[in-house]
C-alpha positions in Angstrom: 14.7 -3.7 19.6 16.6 -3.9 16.3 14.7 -5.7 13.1 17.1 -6.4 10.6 15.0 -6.8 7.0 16.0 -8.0 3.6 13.2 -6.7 1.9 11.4 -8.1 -1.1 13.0 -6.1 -3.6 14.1 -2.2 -4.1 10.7 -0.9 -5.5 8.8 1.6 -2.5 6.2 -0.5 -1.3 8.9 -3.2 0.0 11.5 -0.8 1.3 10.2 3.3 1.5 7.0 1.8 3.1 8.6 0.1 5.8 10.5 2.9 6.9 7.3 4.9 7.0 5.7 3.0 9.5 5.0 5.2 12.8 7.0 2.7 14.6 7.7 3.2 18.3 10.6 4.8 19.5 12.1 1.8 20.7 12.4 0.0 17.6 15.6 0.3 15.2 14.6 -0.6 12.1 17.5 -1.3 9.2 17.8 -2.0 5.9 20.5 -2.7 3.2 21.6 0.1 1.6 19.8 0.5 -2.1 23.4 0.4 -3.6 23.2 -3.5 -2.9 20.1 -4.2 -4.4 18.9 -5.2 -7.6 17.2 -3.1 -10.1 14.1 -5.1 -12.0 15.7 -7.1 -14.4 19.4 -6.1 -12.8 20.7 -8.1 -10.5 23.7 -7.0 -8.3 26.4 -9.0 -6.2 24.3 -10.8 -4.1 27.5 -12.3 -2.0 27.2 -8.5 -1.2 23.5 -9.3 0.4 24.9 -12.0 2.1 27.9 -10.0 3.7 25.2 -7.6 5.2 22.6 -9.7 6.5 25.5 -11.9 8.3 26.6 -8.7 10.1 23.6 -7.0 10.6 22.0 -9.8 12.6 25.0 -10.4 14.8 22.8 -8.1 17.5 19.5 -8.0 16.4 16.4 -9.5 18.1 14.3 -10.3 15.1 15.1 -10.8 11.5 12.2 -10.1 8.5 13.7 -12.3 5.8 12.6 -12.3 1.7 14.4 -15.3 0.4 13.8 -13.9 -2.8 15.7 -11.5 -2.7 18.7 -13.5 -1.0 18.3 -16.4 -3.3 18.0 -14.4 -6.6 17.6 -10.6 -6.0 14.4 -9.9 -5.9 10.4 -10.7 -6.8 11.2 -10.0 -10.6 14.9 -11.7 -10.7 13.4 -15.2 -8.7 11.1 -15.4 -12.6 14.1 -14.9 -14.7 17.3 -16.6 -13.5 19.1 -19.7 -14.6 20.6 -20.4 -10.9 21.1 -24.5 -9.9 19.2 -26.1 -6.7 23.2 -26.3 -5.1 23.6 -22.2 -5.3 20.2 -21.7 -4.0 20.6 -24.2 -1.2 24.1 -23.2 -0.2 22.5 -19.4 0.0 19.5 -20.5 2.2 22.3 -22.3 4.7 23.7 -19.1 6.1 20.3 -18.7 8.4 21.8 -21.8 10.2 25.0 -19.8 10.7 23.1 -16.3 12.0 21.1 -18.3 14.5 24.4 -20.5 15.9 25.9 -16.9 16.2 23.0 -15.6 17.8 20.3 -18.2 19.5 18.0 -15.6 20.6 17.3 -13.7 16.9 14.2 -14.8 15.8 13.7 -15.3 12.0 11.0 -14.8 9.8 11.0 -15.4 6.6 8.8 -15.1 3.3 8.8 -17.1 -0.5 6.6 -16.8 -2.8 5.8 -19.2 -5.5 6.5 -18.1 -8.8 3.8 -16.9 -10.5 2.4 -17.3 -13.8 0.0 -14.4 -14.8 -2.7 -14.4 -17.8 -1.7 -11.7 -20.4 1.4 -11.1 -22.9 3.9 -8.9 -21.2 7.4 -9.3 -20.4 7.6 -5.9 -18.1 8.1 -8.8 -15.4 8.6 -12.0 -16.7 11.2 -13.6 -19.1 11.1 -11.9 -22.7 8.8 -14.9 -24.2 5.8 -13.7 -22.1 5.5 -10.9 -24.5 4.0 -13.2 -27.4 2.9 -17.0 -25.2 2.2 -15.2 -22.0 -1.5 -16.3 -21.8 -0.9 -19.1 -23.9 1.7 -20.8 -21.0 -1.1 -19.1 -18.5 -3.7 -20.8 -20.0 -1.9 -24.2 -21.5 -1.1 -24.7 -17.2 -4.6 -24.3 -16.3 -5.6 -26.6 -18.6 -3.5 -29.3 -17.4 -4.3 -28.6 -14.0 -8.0 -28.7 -14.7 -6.8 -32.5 -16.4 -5.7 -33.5 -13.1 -8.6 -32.9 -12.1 -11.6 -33.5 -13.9 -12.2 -34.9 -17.4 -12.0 -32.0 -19.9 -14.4 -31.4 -22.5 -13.5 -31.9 -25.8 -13.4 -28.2 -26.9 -10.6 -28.0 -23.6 -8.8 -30.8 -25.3 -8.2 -28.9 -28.6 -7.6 -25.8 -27.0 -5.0 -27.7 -24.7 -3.4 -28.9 -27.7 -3.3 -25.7 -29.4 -2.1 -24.0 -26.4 1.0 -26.1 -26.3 1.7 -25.9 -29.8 1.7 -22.1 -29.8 4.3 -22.3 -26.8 7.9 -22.9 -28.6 9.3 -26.2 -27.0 12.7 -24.2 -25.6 10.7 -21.6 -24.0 8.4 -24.4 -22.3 11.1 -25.5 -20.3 12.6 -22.4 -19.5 9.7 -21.9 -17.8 8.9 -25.4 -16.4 12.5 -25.8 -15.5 12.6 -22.7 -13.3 9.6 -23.4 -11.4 10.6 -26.8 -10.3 13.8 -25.6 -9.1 12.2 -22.5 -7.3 9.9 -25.1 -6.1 12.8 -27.6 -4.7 14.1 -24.5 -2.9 11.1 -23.4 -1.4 10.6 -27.2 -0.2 14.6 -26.6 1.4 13.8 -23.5 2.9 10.8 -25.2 4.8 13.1 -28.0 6.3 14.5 -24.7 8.1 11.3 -24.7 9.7 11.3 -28.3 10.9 14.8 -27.8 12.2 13.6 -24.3 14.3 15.7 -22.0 12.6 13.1 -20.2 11.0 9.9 -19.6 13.6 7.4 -18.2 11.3 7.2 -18.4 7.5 4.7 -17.0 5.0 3.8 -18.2 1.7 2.5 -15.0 -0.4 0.2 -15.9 -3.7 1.1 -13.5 -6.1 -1.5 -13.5 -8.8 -3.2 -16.7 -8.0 -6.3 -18.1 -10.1 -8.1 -21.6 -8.4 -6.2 -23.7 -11.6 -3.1 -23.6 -13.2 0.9 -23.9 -12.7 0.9 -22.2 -9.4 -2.4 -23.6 -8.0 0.0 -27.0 -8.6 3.1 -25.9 -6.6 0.5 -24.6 -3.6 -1.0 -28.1 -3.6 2.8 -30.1 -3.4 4.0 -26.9 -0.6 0.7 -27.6 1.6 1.3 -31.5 1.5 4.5 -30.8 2.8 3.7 -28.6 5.5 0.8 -31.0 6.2 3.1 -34.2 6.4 5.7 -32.6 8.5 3.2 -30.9 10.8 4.2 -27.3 10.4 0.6 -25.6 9.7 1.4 -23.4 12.3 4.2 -22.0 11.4 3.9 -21.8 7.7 0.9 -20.0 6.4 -0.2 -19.4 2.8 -2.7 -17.0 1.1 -3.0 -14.1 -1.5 -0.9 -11.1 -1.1 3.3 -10.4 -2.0 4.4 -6.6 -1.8 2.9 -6.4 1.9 4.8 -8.8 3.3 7.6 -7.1 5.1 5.1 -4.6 6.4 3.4 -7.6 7.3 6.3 -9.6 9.0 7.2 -6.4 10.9 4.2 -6.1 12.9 4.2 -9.6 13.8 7.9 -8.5 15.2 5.7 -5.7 17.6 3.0 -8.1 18.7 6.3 -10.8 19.5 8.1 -8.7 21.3 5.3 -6.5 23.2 4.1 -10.0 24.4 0.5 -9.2 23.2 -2.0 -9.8 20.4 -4.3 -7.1 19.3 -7.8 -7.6 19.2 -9.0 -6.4 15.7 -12.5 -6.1 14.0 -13.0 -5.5 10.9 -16.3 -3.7 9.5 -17.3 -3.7 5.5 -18.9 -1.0 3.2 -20.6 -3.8 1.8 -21.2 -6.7 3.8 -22.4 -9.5 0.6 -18.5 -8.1 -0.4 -17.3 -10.1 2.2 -17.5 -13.0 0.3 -16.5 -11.7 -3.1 -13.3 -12.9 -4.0 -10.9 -9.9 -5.3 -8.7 -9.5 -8.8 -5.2 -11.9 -9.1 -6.5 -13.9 -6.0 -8.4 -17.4 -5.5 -10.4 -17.0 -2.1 -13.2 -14.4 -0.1 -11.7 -11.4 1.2 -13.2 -12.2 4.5 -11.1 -15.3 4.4 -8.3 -13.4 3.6 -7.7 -11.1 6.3 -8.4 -13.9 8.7 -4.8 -14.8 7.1 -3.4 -11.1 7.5 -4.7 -11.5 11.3 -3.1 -14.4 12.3 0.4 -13.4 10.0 0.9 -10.5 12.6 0.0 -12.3 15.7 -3.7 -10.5 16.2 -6.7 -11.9 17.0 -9.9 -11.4 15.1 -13.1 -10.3 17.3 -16.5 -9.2 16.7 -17.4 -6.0 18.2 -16.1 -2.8 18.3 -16.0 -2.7 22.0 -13.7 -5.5 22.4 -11.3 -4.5 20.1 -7.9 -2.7 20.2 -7.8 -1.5 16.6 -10.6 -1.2 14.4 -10.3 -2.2 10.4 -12.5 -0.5 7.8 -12.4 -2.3 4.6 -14.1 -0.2 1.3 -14.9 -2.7 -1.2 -17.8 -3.6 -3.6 -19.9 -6.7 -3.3 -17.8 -7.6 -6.6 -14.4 -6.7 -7.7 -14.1 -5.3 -10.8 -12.3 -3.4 -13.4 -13.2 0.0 -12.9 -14.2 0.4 -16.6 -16.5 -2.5 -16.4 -20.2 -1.9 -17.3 -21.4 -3.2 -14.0 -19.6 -0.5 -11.4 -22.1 1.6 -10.7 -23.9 -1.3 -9.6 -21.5 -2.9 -7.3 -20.5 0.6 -6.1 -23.3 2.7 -6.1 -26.4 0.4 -5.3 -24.4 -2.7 -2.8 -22.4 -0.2 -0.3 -23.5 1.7 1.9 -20.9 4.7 2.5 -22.7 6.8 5.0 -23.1 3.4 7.6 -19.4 2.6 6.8 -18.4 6.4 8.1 -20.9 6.4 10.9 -18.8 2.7 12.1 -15.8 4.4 11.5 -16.5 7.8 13.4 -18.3 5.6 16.3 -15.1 3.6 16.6 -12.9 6.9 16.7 -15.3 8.2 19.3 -14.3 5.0 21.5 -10.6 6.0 20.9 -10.2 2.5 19.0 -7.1 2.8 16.8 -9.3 2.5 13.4 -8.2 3.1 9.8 -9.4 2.3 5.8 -8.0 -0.6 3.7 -9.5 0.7 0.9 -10.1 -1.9 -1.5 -12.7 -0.8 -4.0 -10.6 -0.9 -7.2 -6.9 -2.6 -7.7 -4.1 -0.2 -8.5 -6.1 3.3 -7.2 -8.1 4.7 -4.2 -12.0 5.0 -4.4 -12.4 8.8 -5.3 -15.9 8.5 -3.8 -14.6 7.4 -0.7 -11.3 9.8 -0.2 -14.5 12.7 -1.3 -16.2 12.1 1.5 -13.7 11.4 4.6 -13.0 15.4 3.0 -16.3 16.2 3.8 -16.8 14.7 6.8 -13.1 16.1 7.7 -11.9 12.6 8.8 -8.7 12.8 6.3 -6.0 13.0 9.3 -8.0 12.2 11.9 -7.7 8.3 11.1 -5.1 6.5 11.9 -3.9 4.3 9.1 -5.0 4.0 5.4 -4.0 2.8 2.4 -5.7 1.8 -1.3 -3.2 0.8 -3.2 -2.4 -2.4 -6.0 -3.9 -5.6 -4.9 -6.3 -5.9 -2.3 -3.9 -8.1 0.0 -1.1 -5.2 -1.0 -3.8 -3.1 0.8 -4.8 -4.9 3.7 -1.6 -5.2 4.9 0.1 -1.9 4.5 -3.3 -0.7 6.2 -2.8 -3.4 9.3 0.8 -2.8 9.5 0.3 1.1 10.1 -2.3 0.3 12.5 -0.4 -1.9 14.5 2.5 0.4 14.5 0.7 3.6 15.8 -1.0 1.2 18.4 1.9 0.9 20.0 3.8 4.2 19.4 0.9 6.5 19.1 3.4 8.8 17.4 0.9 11.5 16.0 3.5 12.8 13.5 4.7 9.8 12.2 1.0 8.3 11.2 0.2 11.8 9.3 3.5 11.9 7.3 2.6 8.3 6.3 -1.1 9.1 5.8 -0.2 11.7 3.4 2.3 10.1 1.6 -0.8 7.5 0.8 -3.4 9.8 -0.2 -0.8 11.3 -2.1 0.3 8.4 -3.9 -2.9 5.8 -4.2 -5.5 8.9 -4.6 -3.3 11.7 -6.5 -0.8 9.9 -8.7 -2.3 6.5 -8.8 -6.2 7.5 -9.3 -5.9 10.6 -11.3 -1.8 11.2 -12.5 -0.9 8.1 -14.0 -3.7 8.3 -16.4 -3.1 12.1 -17.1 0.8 10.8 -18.1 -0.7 7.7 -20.2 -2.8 10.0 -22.1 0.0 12.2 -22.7 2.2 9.6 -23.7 -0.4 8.5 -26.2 -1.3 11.7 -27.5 2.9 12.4 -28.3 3.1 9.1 -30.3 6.8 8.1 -29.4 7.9 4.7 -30.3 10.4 4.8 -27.7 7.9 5.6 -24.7 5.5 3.5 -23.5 3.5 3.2 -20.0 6.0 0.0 -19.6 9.2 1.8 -20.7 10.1 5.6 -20.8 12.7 5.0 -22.5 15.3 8.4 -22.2 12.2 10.7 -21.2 12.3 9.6 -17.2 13.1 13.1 -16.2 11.0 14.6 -18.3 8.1 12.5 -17.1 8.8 13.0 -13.7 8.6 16.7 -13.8 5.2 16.4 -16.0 4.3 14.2 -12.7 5.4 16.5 -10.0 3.5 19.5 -11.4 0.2 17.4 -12.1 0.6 15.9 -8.4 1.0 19.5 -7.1 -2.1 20.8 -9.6 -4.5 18.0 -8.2 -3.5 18.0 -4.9 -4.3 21.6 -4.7 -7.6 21.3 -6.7 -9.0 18.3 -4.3 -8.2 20.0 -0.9 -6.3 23.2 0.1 -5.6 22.0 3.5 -4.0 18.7 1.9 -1.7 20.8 0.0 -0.7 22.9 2.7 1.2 19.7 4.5 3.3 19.7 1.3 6.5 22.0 1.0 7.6 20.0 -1.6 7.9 16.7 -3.4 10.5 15.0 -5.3 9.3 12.1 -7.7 10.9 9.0 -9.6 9.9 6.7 -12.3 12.0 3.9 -10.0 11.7 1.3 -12.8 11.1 3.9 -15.7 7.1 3.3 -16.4 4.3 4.6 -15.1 3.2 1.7 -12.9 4.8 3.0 -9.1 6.2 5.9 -8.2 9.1 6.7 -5.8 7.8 9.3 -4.1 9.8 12.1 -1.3 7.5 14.3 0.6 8.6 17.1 2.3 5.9 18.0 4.7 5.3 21.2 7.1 3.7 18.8 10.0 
């Protein structure tokens, strides 16, 4: 089986990730070479993109598609560009092409809607963001809020004042862009209609209930409504997992099965908490991720084919906030979460952790104890990275992967390079290297931007990744025969990160 995929962008978690997965033998997974791809803000030739995609599918049997990376080169190059409906259109229209040249590929594709986050930063977003960010964020859920309800008269100054801060220029930059990202999404649907695309998601990235996005989803699910294509067009909160996502759906397609999956909670009021940058319950949620890969959700262990562990709070919050030892110490309970997990591994139910206690890191508490209880390796899939939906789906995807290949080797090398990554770098590195950056006082090196010091941070990286892996567990460091690191979009953020493993 060959999957061709055009992945969301270059960063790791939409192309090294992929290429992690313990994917069964069978399966010949293949990507465009990095050389073609954009680089944040950089875009590259995208006729280039084009070339290769119309090539590549020629033979293959499934095709994972991110328009936004064929339409303007990526998730941070679809916020910035100043393309026309007519290029975008005319670069959707080569799917009909690949499926006339070969009928039997099946397609299927992801969009997001552009986002519009609340805070001043332009690491991701046009250069304006840095000082009417939250303004624009705000001045859109205010109108959308309008739409809706009276406001109050305090929201009617603060409406006005929110526009007035927002220069007139930079307004429609930003209004104008949406619309036409909107218009293409709406074309790219019409490929749905017509069958050439069979399954199509709809990621949120960094949605809130009101606001310039909330808008677009209502005016995307009329149209799917009106033209009767709910089940083949799905939407809900998530973005980086989506090719991880989109790949197990290809397993489940072409093994001609759907996994039975349940899903267990440290804390089981959490299931109806609704996690940071997204606008539903987490148990509503993964009903989503479910149904995206073709699985069906069941409710008992003994029923099921893989077994989902989900390590959350019964809030989400910032991990400095006041209330966390609360909502993480008093409303879990970890010991019944590992007796579910060990009683599912005793059944020989594929079962691994989404763990979704805190954005951006793992839950030290939690990666402590799966120490003690010397359940590091022997589950099958975990991941606690970013968003919660980022999560979720890189957890699924490795489940669903080793389900079907139960390639022993492959799930540990990808097992380590998460507990690397989301517990060593992301939970205790990156703030060691923030604090040094603060403590050195360089105007030219921020968390954002590290300016000409990238190598120089990278080594500091390696050697603390090597010093804390060592200190947390000498048999985790003994899988390591080295590691090579990279500041792929020079900040502190995400790490490119090479194991070299003695499995």
């Amino acid at each position: 089986m060959k999957i061709v995929v055009i992945p969301l962008d270059e960063r790791p978690c939409n192309y090294n990730y992929l290429l992690e997965l313990p994917l069964p033998s069978e399966v010949t997974l293949v990507l465009p070479p990095k050389e073609i791809l954009s680089n944040k803000k950089t875009v590259k030739d995208l006729d280039k993109i084009s070339e290769w995609l119309v090539n590549e599918s020629i033979d293959a049997d499934y095709l994972v598609l991110s328009f936004d990376t064929l339409l303007y080169g990526g998730i941070i190059p679809s916020r910035i560009h100043h393309k026309n409906i007519d290029e975008i259109i005319r670069r959707s229209e080569i799917l009909k092409d690949i499926k006339n040249k070969n009928p039997n590929i099946k397609i299927f594709a992801n969009e997001l809607i552009m986002r519009c986050p609340a805070y001043n930063c332009a690491d991701e977003e046009p250069e304006y963001f840095d000082y009417c960010g939250y303004d624009i964020f705000r001045y859109g859920e205010l109108i959308d809020i309008r739409s809706q309800r009276q406001l109050t008269d305090e929201e009617k100054i603060e409406l006005e004042k929110r526009k007035n801060n927002i220069k007139e220029a930079d307004l429609e930059d930003f209004l104008n862009r949406r619309k036409i990202n909107l218009d293409g999404l709406l074309h790219n649907l019409e490929l749905v209609k017509d069958n050439v695309i069979d399954f199509f998601v709809i990621p949120q990235d960094d949605c809130s209930e009101y606001g310039f996005t909330s808008i677009d989803i209502r005016k995307v699910k009329k149209y799917v409504n009106d033209n009767d294509l709910e089940e083949n067009v799905v939407m809900y909160p998530g973005a980086d997992e989506i090719g991880l996502t989109l790949i197990s759906r290809c397993l489940n397609d072409y093994y001609k099965y759907e996994p039975k999956i349940y899903v267990f909670y440290s804390s089981t009021t959490g299931r109806n908490a609704i996690p940071m940058f997204e606008d539903r319950p987490i148990n509503e949620t993964i009903k989503y991720h479910i149904y995206a890969v073709k699985g069906i959700k069941v409710s008992s262990i003994i029923e099921a084919d893989i077994c989902l562990g989900v390590n959350n709070g019964s809030e989400f919050l910032d991990k400095g906030n006041k209330r966390v030892s609360i909502v993480y110490g008093k409303n879990r309970n970890i010991h019944s979460f590992i007796d579910t997990l060990n009683y599912s591994l005793s059944l020989n139910k594929i079962s691994g952790i989404a763990d979704v206690a805190y954005c951006n890191e793992a839950d030290k508490e939690l990666i402590n104890y799966l120490k003690k209880k010397k359940l590091l390796f022997k589950i099958d899939a975990y991941a606690g990275w970013n968003t919660s939906s980022n999560t979720l789906g890189t957890t699924l995807a490795n489940l669903i992967s080793y389900y079907y290949s139960k390639n022993e080797l492959k799930k540990n090398k990808s097992i380590l390079n998460r507990y690397i990554e989301d517990y060593i770098y992301m939970g205790i590195v990156r703030q060691k290297i923030i604090n040094i950056i603060n403590e050195k006082c360089d105007p030219n090196v921020t968390k954002f931007n590290l300016g000409n010091k990238k190598e120089e941070y990278e080594g500091i990286a390696k050697k603390l990744i090597l010093e804390e892996t060592k200190n947390f567990s000498s048999d985790l460091f003994s899988y390591i025969k080295d590691i090579d690191v990279n500041f792929i979009w020079n900040r502190t953020f995400e790490i490119e990160l090479k194991l070299k493993d003695n499995f």
